[in-house]
Chimera marker file (.cmm) of the C-alpha trace (Angstrom):
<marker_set name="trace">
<marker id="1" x="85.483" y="114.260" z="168.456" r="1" g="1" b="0" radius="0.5"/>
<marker id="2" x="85.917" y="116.519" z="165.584" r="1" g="1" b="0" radius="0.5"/>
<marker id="3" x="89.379" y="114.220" z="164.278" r="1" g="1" b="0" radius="0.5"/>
<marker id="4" x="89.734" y="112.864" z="161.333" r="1" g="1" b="0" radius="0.5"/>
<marker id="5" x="86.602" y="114.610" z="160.491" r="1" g="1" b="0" radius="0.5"/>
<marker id="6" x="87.430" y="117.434" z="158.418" r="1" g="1" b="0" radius="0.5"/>
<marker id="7" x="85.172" y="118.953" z="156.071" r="1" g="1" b="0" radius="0.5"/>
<marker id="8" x="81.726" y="117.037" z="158.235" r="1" g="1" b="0" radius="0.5"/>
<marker id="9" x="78.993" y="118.584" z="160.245" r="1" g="1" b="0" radius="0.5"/>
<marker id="10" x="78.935" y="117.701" z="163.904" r="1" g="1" b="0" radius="0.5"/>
<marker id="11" x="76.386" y="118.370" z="166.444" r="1" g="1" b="0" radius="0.5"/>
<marker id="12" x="77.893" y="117.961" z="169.808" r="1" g="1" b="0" radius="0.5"/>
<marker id="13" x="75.064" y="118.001" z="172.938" r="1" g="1" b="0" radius="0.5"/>
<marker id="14" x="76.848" y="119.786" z="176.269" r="1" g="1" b="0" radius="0.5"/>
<marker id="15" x="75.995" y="121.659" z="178.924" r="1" g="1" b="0" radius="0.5"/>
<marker id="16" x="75.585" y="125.872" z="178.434" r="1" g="1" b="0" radius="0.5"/>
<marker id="17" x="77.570" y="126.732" z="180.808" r="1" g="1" b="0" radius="0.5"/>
<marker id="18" x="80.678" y="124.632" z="179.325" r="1" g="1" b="0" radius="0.5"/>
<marker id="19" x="80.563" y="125.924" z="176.063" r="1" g="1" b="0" radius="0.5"/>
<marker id="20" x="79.971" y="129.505" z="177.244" r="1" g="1" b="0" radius="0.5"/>
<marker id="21" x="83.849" y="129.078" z="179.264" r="1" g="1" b="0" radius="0.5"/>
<marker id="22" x="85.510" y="127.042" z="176.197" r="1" g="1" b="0" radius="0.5"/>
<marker id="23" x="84.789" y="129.795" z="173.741" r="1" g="1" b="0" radius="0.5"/>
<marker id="24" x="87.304" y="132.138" z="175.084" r="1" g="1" b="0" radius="0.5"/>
<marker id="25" x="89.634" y="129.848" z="174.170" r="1" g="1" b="0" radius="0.5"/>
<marker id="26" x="87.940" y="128.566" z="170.536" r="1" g="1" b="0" radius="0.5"/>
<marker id="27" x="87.605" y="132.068" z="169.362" r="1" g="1" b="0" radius="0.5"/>
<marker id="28" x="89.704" y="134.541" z="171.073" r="1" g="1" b="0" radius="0.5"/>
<marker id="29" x="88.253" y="137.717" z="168.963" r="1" g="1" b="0" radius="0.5"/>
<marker id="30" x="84.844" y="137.289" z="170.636" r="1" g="1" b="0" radius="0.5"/>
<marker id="31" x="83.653" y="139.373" z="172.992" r="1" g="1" b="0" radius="0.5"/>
<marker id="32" x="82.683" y="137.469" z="176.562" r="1" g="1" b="0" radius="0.5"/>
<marker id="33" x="80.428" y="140.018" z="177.724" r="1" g="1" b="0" radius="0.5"/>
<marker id="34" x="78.218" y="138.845" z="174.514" r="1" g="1" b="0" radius="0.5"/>
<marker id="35" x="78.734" y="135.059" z="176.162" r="1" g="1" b="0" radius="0.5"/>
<marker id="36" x="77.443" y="135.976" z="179.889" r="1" g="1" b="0" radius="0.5"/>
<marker id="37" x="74.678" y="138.802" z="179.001" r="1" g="1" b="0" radius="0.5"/>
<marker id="38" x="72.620" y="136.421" z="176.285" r="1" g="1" b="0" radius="0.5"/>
<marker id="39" x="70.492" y="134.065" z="177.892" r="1" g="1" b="0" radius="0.5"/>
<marker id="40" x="71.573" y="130.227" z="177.298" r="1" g="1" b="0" radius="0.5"/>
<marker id="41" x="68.382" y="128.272" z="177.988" r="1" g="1" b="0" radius="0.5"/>
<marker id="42" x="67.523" y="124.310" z="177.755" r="1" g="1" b="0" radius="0.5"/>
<marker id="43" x="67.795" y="123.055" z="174.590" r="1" g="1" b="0" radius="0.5"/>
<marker id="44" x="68.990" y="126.277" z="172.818" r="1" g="1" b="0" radius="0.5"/>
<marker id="45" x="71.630" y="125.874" z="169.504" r="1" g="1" b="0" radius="0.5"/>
<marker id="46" x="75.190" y="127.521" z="169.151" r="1" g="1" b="0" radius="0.5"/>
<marker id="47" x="76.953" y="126.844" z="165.797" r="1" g="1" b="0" radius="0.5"/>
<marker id="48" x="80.441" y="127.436" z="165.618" r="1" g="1" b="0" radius="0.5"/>
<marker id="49" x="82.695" y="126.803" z="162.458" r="1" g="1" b="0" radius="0.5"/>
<marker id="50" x="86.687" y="125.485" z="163.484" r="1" g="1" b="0" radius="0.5"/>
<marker id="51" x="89.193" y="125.762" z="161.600" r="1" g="1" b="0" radius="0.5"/>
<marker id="52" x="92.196" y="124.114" z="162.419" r="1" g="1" b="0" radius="0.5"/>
<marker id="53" x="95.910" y="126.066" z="161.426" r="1" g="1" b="0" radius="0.5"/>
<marker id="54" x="97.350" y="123.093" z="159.400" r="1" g="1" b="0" radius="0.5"/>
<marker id="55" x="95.383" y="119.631" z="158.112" r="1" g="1" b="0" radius="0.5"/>
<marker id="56" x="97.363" y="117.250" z="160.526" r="1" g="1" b="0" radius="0.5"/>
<marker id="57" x="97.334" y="119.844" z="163.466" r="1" g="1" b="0" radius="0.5"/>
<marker id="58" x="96.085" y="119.291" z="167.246" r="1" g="1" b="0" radius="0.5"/>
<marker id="59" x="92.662" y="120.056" z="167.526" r="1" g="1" b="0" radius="0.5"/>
<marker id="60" x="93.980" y="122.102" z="170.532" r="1" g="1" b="0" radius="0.5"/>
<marker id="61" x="95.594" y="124.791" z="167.980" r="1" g="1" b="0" radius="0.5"/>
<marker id="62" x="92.058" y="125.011" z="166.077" r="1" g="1" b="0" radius="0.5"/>
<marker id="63" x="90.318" y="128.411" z="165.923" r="1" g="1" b="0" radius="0.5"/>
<marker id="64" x="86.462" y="129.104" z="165.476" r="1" g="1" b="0" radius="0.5"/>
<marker id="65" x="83.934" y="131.568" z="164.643" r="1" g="1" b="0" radius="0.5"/>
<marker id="66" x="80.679" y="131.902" z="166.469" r="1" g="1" b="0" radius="0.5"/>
<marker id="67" x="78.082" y="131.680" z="163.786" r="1" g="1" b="0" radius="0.5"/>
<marker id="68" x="75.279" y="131.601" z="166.413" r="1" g="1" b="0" radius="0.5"/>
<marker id="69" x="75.013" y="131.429" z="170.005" r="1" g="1" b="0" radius="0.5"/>
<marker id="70" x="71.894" y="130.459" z="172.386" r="1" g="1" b="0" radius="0.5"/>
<marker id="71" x="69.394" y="130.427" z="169.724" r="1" g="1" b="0" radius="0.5"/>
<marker id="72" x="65.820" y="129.202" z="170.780" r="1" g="1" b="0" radius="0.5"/>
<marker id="73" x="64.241" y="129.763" z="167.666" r="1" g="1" b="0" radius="0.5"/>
<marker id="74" x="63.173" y="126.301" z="167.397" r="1" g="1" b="0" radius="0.5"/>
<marker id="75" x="61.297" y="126.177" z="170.676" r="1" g="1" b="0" radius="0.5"/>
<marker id="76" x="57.770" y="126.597" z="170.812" r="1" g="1" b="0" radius="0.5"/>
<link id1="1" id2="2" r="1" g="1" b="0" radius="0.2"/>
<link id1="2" id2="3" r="1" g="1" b="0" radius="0.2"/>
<link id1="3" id2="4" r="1" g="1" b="0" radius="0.2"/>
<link id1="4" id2="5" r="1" g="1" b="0" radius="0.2"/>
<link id1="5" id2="6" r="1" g="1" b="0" radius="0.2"/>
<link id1="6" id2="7" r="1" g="1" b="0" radius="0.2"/>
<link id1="7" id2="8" r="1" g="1" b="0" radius="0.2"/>
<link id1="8" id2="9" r="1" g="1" b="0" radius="0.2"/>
<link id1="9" id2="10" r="1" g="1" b="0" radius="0.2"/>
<link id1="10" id2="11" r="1" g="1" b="0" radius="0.2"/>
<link id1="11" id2="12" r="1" g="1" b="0" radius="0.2"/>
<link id1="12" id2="13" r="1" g="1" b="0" radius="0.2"/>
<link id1="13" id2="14" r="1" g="1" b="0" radius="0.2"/>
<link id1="14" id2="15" r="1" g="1" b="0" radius="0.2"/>
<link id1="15" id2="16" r="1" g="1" b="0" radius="0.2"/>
<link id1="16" id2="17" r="1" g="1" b="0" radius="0.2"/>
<link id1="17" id2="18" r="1" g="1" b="0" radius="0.2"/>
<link id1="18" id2="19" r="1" g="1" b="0" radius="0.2"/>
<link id1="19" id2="20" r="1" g="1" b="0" radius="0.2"/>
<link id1="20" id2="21" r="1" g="1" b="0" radius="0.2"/>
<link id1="21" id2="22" r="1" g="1" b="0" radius="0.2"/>
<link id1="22" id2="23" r="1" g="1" b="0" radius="0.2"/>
<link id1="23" id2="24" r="1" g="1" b="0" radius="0.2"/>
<link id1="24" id2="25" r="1" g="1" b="0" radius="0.2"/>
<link id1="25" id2="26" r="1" g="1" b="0" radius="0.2"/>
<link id1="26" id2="27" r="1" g="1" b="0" radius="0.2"/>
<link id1="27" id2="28" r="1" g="1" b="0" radius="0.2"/>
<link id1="28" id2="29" r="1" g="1" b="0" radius="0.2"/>
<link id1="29" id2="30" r="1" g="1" b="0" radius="0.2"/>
<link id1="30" id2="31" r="1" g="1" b="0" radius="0.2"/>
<link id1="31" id2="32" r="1" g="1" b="0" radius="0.2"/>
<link id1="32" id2="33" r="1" g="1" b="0" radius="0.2"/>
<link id1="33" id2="34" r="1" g="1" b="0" radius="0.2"/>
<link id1="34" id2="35" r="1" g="1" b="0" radius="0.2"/>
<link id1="35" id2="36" r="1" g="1" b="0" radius="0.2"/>
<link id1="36" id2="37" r="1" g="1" b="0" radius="0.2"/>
<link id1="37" id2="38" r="1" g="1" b="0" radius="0.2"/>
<link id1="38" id2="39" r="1" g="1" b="0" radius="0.2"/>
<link id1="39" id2="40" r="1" g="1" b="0" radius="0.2"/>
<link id1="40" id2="41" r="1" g="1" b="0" radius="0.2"/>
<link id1="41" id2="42" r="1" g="1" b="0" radius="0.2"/>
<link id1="42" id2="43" r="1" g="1" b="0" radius="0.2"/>
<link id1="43" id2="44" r="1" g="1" b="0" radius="0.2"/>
<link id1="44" id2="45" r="1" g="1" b="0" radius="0.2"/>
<link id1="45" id2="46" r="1" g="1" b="0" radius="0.2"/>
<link id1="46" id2="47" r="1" g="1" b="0" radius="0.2"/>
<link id1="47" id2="48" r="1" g="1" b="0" radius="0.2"/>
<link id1="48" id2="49" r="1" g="1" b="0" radius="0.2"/>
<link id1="49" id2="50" r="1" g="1" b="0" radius="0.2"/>
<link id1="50" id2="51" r="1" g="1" b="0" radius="0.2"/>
<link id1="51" id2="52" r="1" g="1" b="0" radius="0.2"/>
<link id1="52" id2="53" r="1" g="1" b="0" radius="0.2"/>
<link id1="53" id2="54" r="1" g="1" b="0" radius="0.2"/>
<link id1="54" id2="55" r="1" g="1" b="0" radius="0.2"/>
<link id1="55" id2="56" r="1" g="1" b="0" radius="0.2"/>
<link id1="56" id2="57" r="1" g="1" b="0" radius="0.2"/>
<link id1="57" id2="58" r="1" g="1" b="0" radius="0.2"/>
<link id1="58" id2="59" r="1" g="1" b="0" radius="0.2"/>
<link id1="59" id2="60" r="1" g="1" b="0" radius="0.2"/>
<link id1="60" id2="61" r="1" g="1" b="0" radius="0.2"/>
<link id1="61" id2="62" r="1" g="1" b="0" radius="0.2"/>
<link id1="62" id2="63" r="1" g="1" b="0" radius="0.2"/>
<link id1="63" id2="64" r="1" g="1" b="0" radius="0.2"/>
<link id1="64" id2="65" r="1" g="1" b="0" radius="0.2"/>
<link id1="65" id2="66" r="1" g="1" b="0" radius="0.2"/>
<link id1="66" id2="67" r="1" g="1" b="0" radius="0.2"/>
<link id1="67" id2="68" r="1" g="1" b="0" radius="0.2"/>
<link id1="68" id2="69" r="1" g="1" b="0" radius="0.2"/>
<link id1="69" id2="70" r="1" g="1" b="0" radius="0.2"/>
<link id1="70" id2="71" r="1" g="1" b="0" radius="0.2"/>
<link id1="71" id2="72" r="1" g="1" b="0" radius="0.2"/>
<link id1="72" id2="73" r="1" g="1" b="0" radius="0.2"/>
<link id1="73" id2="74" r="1" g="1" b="0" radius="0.2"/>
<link id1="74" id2="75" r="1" g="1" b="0" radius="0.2"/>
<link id1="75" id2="76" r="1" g="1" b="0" radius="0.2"/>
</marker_set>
């Protein structure tokens, strides 16, 4: 999803629960007790920002930051 697409904002829809066990791998500085002790309910937002090592490199070497995670701010 996010090839060829440097430089864009992307809003990917998934499941909580999948995003919550791919960031361990996205951004290995974060802390997973943060991940598993924050409440991730129906429709909430997480923003990460990637960044990938070199321009032409496998999105599988790309490393994030967790900018926000389970926000339901939005919800009424």
């Amino acid at each position: 999803m996010v090839a060829g697409r440097d430089g864009q904002h992307l809003v990917i829809v998934s499941h909580g629960g999948i995003v919550g066990a791919s960031l361990k791998d996205v951004c290995p500085d974060l802390d997973p007790d943060l991940i598993w002790t924050v409440p991730n309910r129906n429709c909430a937002v997480t923003e990460l920002e990637l960044h990938a090592e070199h321009p032409d490199a496998d999105i599988s070497t790309a490393r994030g930051v967790l900018k926000r995670w389970a926000d339901c701010g939005h919800l009424a």
